[in-house]
C-alpha atoms as a printed R data frame, in Angstrom:
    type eleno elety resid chain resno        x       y      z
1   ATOM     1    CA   UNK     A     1  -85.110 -27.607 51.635
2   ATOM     2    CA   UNK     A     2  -84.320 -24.070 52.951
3   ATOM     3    CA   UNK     A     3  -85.602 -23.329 56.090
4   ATOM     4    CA   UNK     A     4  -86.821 -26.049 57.366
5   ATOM     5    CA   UNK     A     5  -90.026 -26.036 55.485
6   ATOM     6    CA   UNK     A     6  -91.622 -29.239 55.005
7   ATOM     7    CA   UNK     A     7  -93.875 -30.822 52.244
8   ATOM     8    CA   UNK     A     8  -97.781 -31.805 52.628
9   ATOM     9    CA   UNK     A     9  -98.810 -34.442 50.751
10  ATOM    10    CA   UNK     A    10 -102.794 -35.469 50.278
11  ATOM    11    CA   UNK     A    11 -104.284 -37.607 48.036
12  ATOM    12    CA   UNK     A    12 -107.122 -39.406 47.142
13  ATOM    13    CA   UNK     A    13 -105.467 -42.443 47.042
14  ATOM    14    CA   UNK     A    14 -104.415 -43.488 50.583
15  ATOM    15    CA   UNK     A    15 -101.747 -46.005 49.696
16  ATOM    16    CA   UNK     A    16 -100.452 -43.454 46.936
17  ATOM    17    CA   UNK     A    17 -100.501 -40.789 49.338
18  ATOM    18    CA   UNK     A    18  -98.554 -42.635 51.996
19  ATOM    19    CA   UNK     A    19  -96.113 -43.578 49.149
20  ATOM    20    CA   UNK     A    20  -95.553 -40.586 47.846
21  ATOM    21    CA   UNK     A    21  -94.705 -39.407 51.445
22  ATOM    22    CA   UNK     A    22  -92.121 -41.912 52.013
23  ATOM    23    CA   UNK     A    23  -90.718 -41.207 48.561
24  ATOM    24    CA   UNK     A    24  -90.224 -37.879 49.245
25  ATOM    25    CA   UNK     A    25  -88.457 -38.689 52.498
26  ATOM    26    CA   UNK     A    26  -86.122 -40.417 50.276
27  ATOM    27    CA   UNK     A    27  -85.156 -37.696 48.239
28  ATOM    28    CA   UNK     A    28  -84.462 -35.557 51.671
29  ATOM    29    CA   UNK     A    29  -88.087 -33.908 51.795
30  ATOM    30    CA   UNK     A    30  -89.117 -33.145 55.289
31  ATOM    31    CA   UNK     A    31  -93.187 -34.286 55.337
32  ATOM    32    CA   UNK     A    32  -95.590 -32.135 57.104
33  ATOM    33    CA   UNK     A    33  -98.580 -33.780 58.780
34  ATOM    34    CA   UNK     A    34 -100.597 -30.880 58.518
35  ATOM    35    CA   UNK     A    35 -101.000 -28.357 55.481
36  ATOM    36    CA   UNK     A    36 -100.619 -25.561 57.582
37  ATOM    37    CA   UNK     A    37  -96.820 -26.643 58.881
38  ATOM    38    CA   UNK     A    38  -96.012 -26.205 55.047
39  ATOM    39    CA   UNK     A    39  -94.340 -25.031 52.755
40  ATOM    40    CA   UNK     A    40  -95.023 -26.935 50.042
41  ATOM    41    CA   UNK     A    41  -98.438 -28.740 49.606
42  ATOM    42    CA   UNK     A    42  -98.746 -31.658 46.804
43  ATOM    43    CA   UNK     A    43 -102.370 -32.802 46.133
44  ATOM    44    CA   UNK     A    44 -105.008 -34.147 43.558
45  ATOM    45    CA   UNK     A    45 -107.498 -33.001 41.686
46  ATOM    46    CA   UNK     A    46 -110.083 -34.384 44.515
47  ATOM    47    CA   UNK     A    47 -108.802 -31.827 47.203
48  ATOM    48    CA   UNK     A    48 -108.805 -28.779 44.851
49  ATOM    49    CA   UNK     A    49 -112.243 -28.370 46.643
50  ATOM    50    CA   UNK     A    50 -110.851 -29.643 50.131
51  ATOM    51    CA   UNK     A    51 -109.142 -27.149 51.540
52  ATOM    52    CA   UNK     A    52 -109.519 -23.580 51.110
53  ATOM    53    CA   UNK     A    53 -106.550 -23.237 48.443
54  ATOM    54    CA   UNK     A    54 -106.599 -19.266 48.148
55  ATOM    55    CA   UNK     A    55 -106.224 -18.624 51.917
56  ATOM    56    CA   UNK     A    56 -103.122 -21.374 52.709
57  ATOM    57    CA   UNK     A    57 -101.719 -19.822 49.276
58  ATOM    58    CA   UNK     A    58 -102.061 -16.249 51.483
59  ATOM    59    CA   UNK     A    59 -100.552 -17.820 54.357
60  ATOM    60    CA   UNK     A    60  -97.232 -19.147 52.188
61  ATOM    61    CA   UNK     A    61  -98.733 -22.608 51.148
62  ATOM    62    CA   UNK     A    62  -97.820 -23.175 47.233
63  ATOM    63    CA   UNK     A    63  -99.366 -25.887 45.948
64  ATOM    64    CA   UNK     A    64  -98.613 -28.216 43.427
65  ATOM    65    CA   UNK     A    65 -100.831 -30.570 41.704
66  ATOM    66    CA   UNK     A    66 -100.515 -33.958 40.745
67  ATOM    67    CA   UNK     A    67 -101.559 -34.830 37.345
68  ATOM    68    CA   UNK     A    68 -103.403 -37.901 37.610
69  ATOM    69    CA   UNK     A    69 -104.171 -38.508 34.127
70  ATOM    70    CA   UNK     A    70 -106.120 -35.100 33.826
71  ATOM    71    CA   UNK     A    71 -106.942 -33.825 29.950
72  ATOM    72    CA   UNK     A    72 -105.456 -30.702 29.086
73  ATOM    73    CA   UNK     A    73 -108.485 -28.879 28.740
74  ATOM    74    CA   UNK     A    74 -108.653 -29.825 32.877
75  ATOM    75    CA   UNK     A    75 -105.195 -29.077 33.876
76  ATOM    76    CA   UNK     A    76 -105.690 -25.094 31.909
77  ATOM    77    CA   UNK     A    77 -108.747 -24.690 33.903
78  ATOM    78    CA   UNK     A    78 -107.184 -25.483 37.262
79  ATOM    79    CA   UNK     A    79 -104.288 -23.570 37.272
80  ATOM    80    CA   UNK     A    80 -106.086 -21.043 35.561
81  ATOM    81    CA   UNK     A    81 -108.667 -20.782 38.550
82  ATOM    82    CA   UNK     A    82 -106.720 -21.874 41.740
83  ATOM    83    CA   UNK     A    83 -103.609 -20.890 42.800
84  ATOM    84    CA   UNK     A    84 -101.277 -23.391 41.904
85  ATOM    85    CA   UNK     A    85  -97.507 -23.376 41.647
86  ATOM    86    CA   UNK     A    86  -96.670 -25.944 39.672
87  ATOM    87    CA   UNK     A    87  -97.954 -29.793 38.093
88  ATOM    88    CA   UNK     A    88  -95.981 -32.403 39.244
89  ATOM    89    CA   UNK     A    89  -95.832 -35.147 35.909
90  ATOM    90    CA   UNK     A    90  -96.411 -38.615 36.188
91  ATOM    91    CA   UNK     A    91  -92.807 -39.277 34.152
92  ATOM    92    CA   UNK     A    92  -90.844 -36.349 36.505
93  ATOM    93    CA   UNK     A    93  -87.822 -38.328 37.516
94  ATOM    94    CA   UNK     A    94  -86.104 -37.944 41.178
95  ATOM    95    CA   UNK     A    95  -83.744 -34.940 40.354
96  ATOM    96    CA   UNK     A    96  -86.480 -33.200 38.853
97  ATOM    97    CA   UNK     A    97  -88.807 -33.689 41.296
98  ATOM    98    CA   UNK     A    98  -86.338 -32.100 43.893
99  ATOM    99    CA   UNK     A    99  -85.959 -29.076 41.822
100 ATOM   100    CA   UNK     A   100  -89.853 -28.872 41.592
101 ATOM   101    CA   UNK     A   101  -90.494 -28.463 44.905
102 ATOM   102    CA   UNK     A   102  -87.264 -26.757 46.026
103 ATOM   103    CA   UNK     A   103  -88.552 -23.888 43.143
104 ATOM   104    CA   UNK     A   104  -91.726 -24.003 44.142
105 ATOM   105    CA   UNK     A   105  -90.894 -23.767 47.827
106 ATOM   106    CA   UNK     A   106  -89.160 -20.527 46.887
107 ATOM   107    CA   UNK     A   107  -92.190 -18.986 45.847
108 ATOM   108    CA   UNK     A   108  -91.307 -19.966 41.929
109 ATOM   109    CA   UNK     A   109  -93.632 -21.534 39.384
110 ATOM   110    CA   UNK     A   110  -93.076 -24.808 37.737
111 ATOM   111    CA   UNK     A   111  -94.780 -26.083 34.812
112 ATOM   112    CA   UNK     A   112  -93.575 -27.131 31.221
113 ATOM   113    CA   UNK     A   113  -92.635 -24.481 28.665
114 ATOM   114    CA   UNK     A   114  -95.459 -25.949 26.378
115 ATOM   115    CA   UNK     A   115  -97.719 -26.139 28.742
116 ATOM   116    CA   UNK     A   116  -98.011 -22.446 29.578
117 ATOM   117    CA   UNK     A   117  -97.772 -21.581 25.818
118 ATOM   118    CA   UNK     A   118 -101.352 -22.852 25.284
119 ATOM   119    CA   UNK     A   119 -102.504 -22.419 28.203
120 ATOM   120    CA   UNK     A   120 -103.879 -19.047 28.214
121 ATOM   121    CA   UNK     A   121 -105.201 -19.659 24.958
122 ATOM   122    CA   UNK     A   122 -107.758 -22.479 26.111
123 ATOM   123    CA   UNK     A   123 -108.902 -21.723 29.423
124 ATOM   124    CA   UNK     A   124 -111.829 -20.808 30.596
125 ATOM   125    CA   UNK     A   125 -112.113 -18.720 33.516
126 ATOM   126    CA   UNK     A   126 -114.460 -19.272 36.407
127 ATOM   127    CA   UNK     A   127 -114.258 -15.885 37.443
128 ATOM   128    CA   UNK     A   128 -116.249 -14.397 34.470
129 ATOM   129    CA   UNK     A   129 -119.009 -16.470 34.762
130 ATOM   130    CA   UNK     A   130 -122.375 -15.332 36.635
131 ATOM   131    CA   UNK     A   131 -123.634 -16.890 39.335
132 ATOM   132    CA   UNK     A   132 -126.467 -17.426 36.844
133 ATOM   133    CA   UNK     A   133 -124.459 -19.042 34.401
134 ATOM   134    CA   UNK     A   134 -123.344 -21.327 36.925
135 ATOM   135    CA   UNK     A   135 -126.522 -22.494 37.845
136 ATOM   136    CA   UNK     A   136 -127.233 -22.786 33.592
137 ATOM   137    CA   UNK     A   137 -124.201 -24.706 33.306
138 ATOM   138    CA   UNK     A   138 -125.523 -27.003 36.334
139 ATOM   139    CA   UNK     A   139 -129.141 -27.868 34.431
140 ATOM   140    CA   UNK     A   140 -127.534 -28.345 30.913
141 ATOM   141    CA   UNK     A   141 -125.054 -30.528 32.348
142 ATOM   142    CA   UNK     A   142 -128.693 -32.481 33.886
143 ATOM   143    CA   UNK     A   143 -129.686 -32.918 30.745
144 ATOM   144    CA   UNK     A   144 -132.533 -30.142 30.778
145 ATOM   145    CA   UNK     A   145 -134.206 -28.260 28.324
146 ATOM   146    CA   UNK     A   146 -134.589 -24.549 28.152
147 ATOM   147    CA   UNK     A   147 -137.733 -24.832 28.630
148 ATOM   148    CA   UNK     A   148 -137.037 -27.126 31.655
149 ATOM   149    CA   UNK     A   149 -134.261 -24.778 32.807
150 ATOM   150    CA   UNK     A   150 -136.319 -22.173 32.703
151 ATOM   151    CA   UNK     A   151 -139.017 -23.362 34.746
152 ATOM   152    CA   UNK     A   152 -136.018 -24.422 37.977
153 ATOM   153    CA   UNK     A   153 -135.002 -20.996 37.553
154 ATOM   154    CA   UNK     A   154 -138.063 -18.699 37.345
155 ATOM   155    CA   UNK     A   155 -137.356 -17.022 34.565
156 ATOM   156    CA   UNK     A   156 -138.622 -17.083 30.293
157 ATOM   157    CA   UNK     A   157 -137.257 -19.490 27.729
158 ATOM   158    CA   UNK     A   158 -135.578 -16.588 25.847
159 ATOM   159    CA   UNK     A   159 -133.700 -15.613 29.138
160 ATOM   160    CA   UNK     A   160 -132.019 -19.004 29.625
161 ATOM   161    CA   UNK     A   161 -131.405 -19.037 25.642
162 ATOM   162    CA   UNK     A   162 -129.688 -15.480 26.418
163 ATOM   163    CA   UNK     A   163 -127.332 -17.037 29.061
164 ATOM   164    CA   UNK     A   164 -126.515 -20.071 27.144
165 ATOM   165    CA   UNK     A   165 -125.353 -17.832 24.698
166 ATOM   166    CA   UNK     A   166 -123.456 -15.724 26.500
167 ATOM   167    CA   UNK     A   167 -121.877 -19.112 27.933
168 ATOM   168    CA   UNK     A   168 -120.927 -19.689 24.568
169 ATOM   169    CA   UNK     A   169 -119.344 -16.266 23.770
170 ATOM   170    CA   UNK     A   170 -117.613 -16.783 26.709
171 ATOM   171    CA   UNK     A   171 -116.435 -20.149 26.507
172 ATOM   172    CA   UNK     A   172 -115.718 -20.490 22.337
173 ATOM   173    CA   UNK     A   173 -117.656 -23.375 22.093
174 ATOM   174    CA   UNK     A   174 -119.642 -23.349 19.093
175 ATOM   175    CA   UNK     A   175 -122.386 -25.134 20.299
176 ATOM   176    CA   UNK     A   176 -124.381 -26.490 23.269
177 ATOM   177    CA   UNK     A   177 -123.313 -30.481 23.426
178 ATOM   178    CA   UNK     A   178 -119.587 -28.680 23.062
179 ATOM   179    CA   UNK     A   179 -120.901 -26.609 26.583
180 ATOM   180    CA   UNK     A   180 -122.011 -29.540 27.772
181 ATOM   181    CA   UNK     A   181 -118.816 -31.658 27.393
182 ATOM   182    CA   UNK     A   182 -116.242 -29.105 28.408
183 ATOM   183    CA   UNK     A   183 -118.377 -28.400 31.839
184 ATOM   184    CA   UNK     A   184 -118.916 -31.776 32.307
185 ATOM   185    CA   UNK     A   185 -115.605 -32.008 33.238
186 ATOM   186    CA   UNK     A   186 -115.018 -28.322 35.061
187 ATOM   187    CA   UNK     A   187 -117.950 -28.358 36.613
188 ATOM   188    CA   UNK     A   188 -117.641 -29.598 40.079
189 ATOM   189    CA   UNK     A   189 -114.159 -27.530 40.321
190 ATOM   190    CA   UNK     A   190 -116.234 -24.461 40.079
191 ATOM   191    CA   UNK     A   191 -117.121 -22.363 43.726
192 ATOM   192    CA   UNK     A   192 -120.778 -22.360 44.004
């Protein structure tokens, strides 16, 4: 790599993690033992809410993410809402790997041309949504009621049936078990 910058690798997975690391030092990666020494950081979906992503990315720290098996509707929300350089596929073989993170390294995005065709056309964005919303999202999610929902959050029936709506516009879904399902699986990447 140019410069001397070095790769971070964290996983959920310990054994993966320490793995990947030695797998990298294969292909001629220098490995960082701390995100900050950096260049280059390769994690999961579990440390998305680990390390604060926005201010390393600030710093110089791209990341890329490993896609563990995540559903597409997952991976467009992620790199919609962090900062994230690049996905890292299970099937990426050695040379492409090294041209991943030597791209990414450079400040360079790397994800597949089909990918980021659709992805701006599915996504929601975290950043549009209330506070509120988030909170409404959080109670459906539960299980709850309006009624219930509206009694946790102090306000009428008609207001939470305002949000959910809007959650709706916002989203596309067409309905509230469609809500329901696509937050199920966003929800805990969102900032509370």
């Amino acid at each position: 790599m140019k410069g001397g910058s070095a790769v971070f690798v964290s996983l959920y997975n310990y054994i993966l993690e320490v793995s990947f690391r030695e797998y990298l030092e294969k292909l001629g990666f220098p490995v960082a033992s701390s995100i900050e020494e950096s260049s280059v950081a390769v994690i999961d979906r579990t440390k998305l809410t680990q390390y604060p992503i926005s201010e390393l990315h600030k710093e110089g720290v791209n990341f890329l993410l490993i896609d563990t098996g995540l559903d597409e509707v997952e991976l467009y929300f992620l790199v919609k809402n962090y900062p994230l350089s690049g996905i890292v596929y299970p099937d990426m073989k050695p040379e492409l790997l090294k041209k991943c993170i030597n791209a990414v390294a450079m400040g360079d995005k790397w994800f597949k041309r089909d990918f980021l065709v659709s992805a701006g056309k599915e996504s929601v964005s975290a950043s549009n949504l209330t506070d509120r919303e988030i909170k409404v999202i959080g109670y459906l999610i539960q299980g709850m009621t309006n009624k219930e929902v509206a009694r946790e959050l102090g306000v009428t029936e008609q207001t939470v049936k305002y949000y959910v709506n809007q959650l709706l516009k916002k989203t596309g879904c067409s309905n509230r078990v469609e809500l329901v399902c696509l937050f199920s699986k966003l929800y805990p990447y969102i900032k509370r």
